[in-house]
C-alpha positions in Angstrom: -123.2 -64.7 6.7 -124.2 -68.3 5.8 -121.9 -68.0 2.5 -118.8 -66.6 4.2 -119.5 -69.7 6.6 -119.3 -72.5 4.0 -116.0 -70.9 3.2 -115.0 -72.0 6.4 -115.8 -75.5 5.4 -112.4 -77.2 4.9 -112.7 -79.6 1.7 -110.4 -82.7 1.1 -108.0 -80.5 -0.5 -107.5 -78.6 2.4 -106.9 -81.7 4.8 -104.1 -81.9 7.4 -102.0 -84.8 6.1 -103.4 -87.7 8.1 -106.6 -86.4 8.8 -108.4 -89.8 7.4 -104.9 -91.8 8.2 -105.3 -94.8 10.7 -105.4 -94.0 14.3 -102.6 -94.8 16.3 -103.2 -97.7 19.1 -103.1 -95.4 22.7 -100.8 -97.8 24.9 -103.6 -98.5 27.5 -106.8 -99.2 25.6 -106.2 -99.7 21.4 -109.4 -98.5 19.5 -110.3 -100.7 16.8 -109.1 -99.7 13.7 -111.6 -98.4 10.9 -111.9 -101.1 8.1 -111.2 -100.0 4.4 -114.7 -100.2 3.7 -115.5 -97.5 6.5 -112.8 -95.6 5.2 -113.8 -95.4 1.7 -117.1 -94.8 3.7 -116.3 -92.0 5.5 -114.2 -89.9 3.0 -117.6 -90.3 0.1 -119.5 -88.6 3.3 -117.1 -86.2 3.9 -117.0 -85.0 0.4 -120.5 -85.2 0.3 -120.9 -82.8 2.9 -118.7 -80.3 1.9 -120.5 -80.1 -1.3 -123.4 -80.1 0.6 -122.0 -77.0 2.8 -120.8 -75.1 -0.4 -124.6 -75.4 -1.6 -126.3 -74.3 1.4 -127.8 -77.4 2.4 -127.3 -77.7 5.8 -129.3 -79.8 7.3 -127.6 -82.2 4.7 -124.6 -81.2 5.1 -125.0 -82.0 8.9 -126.0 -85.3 8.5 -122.8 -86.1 6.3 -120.4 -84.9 8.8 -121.8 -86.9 12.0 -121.9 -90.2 9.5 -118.2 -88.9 8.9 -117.2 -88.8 13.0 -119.0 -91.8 13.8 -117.1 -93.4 11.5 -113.8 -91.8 11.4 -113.4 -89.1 14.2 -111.0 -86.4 13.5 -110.7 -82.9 14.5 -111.1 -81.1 11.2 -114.2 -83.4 10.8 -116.1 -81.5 14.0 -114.8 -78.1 12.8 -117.4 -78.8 9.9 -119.8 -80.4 11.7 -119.9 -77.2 14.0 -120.3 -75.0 11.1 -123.2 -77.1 9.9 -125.0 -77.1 13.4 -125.0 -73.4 13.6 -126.4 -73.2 10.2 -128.7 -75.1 10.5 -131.8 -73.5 12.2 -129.2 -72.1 14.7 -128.1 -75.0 17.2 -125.6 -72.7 18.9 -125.0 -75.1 21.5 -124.3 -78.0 19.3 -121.6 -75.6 17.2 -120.5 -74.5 20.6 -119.8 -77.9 21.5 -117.9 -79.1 18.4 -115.8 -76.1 18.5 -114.8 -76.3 21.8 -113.6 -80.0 20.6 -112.0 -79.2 17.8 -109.6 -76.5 20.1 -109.2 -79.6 22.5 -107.5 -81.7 19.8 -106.0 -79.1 17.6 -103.1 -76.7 18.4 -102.5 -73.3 17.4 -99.3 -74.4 15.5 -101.2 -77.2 13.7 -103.9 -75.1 12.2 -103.8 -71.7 12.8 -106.4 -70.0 11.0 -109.5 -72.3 12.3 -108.2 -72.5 15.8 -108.4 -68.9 15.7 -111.9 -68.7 13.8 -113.5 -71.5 16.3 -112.2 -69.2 19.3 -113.9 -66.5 17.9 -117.0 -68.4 17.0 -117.6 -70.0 20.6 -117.3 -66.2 21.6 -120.2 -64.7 19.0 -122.2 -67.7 19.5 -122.3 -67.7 23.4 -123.3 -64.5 23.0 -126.5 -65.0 21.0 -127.5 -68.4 23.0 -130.3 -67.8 24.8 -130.9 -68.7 28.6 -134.3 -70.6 30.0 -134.8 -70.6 34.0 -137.5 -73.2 35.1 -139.3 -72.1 38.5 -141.0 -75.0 40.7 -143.4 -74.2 43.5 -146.3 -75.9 45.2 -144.3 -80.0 45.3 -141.7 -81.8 44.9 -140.3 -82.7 41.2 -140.4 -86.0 40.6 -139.3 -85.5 36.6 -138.1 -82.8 34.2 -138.6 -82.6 30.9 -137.3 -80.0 27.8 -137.7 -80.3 24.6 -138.6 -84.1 25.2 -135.8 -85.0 26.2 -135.4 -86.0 30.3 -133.5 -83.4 32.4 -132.0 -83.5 35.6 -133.6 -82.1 38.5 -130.9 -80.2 39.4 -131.4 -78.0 36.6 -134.3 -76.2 38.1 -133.9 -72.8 39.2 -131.1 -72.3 37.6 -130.1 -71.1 34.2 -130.0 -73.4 31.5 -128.8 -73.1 28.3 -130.8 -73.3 24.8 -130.9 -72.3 21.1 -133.3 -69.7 20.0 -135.9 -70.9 19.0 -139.7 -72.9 20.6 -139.4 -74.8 23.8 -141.6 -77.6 25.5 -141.5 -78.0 29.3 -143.1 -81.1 30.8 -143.2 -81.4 34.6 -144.0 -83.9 37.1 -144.7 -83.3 40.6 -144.4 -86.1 43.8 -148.2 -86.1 44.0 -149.0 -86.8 40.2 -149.4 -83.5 39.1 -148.3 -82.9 35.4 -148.0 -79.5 34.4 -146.8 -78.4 30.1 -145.5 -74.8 29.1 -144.3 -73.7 25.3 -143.2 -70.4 24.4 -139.9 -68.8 22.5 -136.4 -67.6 23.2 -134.9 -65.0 21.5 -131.0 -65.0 20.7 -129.3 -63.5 23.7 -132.6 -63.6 25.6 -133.3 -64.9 29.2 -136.5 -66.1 29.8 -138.1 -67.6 33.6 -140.9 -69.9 33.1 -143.2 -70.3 36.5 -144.7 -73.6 37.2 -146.9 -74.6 40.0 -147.7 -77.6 41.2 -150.2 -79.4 43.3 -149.5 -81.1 46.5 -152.7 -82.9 46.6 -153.0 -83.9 43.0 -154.5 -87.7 42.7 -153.7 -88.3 38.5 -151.5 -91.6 38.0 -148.3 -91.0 36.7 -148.5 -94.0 33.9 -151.9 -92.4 33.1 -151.8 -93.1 29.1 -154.9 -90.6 28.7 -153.2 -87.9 30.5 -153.8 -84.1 29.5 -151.7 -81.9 30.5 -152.7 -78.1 31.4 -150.5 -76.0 29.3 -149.0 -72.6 30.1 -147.2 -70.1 27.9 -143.8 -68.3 28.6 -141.8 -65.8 26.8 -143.4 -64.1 23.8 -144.7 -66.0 21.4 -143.6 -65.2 17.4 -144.6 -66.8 14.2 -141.4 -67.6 12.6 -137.4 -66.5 12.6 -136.4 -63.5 11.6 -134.6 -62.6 8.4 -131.8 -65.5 7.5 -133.4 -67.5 10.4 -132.7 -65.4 13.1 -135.3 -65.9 16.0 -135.1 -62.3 17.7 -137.2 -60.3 19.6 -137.8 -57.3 17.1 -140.2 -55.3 20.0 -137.7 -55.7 22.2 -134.8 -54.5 19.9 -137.3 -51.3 19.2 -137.2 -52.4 15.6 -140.1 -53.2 13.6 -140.3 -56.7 12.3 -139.4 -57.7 8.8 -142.8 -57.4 6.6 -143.7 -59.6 3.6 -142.8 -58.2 0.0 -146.7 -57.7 -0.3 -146.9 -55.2 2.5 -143.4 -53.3 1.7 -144.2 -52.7 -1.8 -148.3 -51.9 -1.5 -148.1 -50.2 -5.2 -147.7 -51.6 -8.6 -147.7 -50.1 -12.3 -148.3 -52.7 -15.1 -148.9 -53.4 -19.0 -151.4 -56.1 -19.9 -152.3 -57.8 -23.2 -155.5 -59.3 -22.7 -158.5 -60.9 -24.9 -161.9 -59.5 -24.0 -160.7 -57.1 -21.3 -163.1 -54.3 -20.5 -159.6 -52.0 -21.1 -159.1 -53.4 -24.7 -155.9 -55.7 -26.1 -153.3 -53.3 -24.6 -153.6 -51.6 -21.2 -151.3 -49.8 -18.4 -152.5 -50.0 -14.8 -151.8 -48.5 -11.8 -152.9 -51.3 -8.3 -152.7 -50.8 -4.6 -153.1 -52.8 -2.2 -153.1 -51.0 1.8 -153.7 -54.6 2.7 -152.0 -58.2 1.1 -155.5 -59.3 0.8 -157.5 -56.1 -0.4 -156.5 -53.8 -3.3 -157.7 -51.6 -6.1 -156.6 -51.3 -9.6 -157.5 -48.1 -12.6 -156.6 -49.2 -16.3 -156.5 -47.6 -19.1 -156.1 -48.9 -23.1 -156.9 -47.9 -26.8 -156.7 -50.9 -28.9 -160.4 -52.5 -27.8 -163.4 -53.1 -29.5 -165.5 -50.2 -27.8 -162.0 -47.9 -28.5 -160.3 -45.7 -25.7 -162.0 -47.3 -22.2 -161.1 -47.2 -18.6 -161.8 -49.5 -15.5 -162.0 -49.7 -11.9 -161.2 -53.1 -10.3 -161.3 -54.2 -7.1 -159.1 -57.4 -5.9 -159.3 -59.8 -2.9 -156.4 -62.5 -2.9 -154.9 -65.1 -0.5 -150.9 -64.2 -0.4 -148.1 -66.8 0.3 -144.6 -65.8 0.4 -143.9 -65.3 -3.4 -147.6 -66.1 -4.6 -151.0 -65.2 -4.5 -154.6 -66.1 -6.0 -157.4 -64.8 -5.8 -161.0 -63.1 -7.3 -161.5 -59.5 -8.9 -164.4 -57.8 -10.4 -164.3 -54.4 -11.8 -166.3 -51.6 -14.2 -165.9 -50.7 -17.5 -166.1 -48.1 -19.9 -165.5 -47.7 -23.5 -166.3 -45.1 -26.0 -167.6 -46.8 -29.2 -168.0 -44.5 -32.5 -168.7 -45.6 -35.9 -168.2 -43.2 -39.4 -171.4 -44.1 -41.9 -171.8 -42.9 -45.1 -175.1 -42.0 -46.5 -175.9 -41.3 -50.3 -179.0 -40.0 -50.8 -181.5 -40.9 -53.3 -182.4 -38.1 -56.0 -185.7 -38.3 -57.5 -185.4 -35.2 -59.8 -182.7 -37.2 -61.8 -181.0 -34.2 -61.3 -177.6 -36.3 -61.1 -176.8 -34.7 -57.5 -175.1 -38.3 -55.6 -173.3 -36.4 -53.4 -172.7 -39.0 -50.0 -172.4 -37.2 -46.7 -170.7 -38.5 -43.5 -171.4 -38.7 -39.8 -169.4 -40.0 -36.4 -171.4 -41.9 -34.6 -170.5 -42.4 -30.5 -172.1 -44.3 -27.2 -170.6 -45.7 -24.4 -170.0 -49.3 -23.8 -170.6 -50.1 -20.2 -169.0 -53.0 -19.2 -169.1 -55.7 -15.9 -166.1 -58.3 -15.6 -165.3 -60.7 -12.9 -162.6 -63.8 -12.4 -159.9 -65.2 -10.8 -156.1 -64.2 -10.5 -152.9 -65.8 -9.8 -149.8 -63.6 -9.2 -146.4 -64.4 -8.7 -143.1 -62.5 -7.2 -140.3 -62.4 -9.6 -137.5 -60.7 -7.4 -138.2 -58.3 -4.7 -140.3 -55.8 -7.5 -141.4 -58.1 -10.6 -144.7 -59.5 -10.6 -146.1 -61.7 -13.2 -150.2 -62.0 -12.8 -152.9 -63.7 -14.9 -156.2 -63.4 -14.9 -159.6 -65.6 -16.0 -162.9 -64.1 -16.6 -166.3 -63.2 -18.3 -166.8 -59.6 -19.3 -170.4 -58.4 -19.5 -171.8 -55.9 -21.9 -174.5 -53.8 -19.8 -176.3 -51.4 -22.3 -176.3 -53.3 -26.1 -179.2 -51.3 -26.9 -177.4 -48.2 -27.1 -174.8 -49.5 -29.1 -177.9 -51.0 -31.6 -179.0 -47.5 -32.0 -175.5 -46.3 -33.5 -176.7 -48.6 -36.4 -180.6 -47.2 -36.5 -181.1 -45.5 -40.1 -184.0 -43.4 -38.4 -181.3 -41.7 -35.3 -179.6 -40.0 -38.6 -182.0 -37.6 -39.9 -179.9 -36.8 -42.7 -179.4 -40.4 -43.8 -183.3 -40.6 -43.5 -185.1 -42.0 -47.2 -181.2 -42.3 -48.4 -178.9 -45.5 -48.7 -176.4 -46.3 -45.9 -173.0 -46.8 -47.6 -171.1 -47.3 -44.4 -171.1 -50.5 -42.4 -170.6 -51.0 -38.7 -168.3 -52.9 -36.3 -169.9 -55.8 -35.7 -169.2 -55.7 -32.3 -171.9 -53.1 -31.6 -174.5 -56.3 -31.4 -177.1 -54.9 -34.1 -178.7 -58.9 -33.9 -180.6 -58.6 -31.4 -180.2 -62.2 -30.2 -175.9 -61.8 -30.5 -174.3 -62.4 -27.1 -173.3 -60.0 -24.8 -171.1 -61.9 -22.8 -167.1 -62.4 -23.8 -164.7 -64.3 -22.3 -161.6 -62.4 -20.6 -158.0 -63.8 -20.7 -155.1 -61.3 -19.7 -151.3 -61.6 -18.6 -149.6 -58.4 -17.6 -146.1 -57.6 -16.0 -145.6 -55.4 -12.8 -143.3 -53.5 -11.2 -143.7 -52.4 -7.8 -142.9 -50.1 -5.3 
């Protein structure tokens, strides 16, 4: 919607000959004429705007255009300047506004396509504006206030007017009573706020240290809708829009990692039924206790597109070692004949760390990880290395030599650092 909106942005090409020409006196009351400096001015803002529209930038774009009018007024001027206001964080009454002034100064025969866009766009707006009804009871209204900015008094009970969006209402009563209400209109939505007043309040209007009471109206969401839209998704018996975290709870990944329990090359498989609780089962080959599994559990702090947090997890590896043996022959009998033997135990493991995960797309993830992994049972990797557990290596020569990982020094660590990065994809 927004990009077939800054199509409608007309650029300096596409000006009406004239648009930035001086303004003809009117016979009764002359304008003053722009100088050449607010000329030159006013057509830098003007293409800075449009450049700004084309971009996206809104807010920006909105700002060039009103320097542009204040400076130079001209019709195709507020046809951009409406298109910016309803852009930008949906000011439907602004656009309205603008629109509405661009058909008062532009005929159908002048520019065509616009006039008949800007018709169209007052009608699709008006329709999404959404409508606030103030109710006074209990005293007399001695000031209004929306939005802070002062209303007339007239404008009570009635209908008024307002973008979707949060609203403030500050009243006043005869008697000094102050009373504050917030809530949130939704597009199309019409919303009655009940105040009551006291008729025998004694607070001082001037009173610097004044506290309001404060009510709530409407029903209260966090944020806009999907591409800023502030709408009432209950209402509309459709569920509201969900985080990437929570639509896509699964994710299948490959990790190369130093001192992971799962070894230097592992697939996973992570779930998380909430954004900020999951669990994760690995799997790899190429590690130093050989073909080893874990079980992970993650808690993590999710903002739109990233996350950090903490994991710990339990490991297990199955270590085997092949020693040769040759054994000694004291009949001199020549007989050197070596034997063989597989040697196995399983490495249990402890890690724990920190995470940081980013969303690349709507299904990438790229996630890192920090950590200490924790050897649990050393000793029975020692005894893979014991002459006296081989019986048939017993009084003989061992030939073989094993990893060194298996921690035969008694006094060698068993603590390793952990560094991994792995790539997602989930669903």
């Amino acid at each position: 919607m927004r990009a077939r909106a800054a199509a409608l942005v007309a650029s300096l090409s596409t000006l009406p000959a004239g648009a930035f020409a001086q303004p003809a006196p009117a016979p009764d009351a002359p304008p003053a004429a722009p100088s050449a400096s607010e000329m030159e001015v006013a057509r830098r803002e003007f293409r800075d705007g449009v450049a700004a529209a084309q971009a996206g930038r809104w807010h920006e774009a909105r700002v060039h255009f009103e320097t542009t009018l204040a400076l130079r007024p001209a019709p195709i001027i507020r046809f951009n300047l409406a298109v910016a206001w309803q852009n930008d964080d949906s000011h439907f009454i602004e656009a309205i506004d603008q629109f509405r002034a661009f058909l008062r100064d532009t005929s159908p025969e002048e520019d065509p396509a616009r006039v008949a866009v800007a018709a169209q766009q007052i009608d699709a707006l008006g329709r999404r504006v959404a409508r606030l009804r103030v109710a006074v009871s209990g005293d007399e209204v001695r000031s209004f206030i929306l939005d802070h900015r002062p209303m007339n008094v007239a404008l009570l009970g009635v209908d008024i007017p307002v973008n979707p969006g949060s609203h403030l209402i500050e009243v006043v009563g005869a008697a000094g009573d102050r009373q504050r209400s917030d809530g949130a209109c939704f597009e199309g939505d019409s919303i009655t706020a009940d105040i009551v007043l006291s008729p025998t309040a004694r607070s001082q209007y001037a009173e610097a240290d004044w506290q309001p009471r404060t009510r709530t109206f409407g029903r209260q969401i966090a944020r806009p809708g999907p591409d800023g839209r502030w709408i009432d998704w209950a209402a509309r018996a459709t569920a509201a829009p969900v985080s990437l975290w929570r639509q896509r709870p699964f994710t299948v990944g490959v990790q190369l990692a130093y001192g992971a329990p799962t070894g230097a090359l592992s697939a996973s498989l992570r779930y998380f039924p909430q954004p900020w609780f999951g669990v994760e089962l690995a799997a790899g080959y190429f590690g130093a206790y050989g073909p080893s599994g874990a079980a992970i559990a993650h808690l993590r702090y999710p903002a739109e597109r990233f996350a950090i947090g903490a994991f710990t997890g339990l490991g297990a590896g199955l270590a085997t070692a092949t020693t040769s043996c040759t054994p000694r022959d004291p009949m001199n009998t020549g007989c050197t004949a070596a034997s063989t033997r597989d040697v196995s135990a399983f490495a249990l493991t402890v890690s724990a760390g920190l995470s940081a995960e980013l969303r690349l797309g709507s299904r990438f993830t790229l996630r890192a990880l920090v950590g200490a992994r924790v050897l649990t049972n050393p000793a029975d990797l020692r005894a893979m290395d014991d002459l006296a557990a081989r019986p048939d290596c017993e009084g003989g020569a061992v030939d073989g030599e094993v990893c060194a990982v298996y921690q035969r020094d008694p006094q060698a660590s068993t603590v390793n650092a952990l560094a991994a990065i792995d790539v997602g994809y989930s669903f």
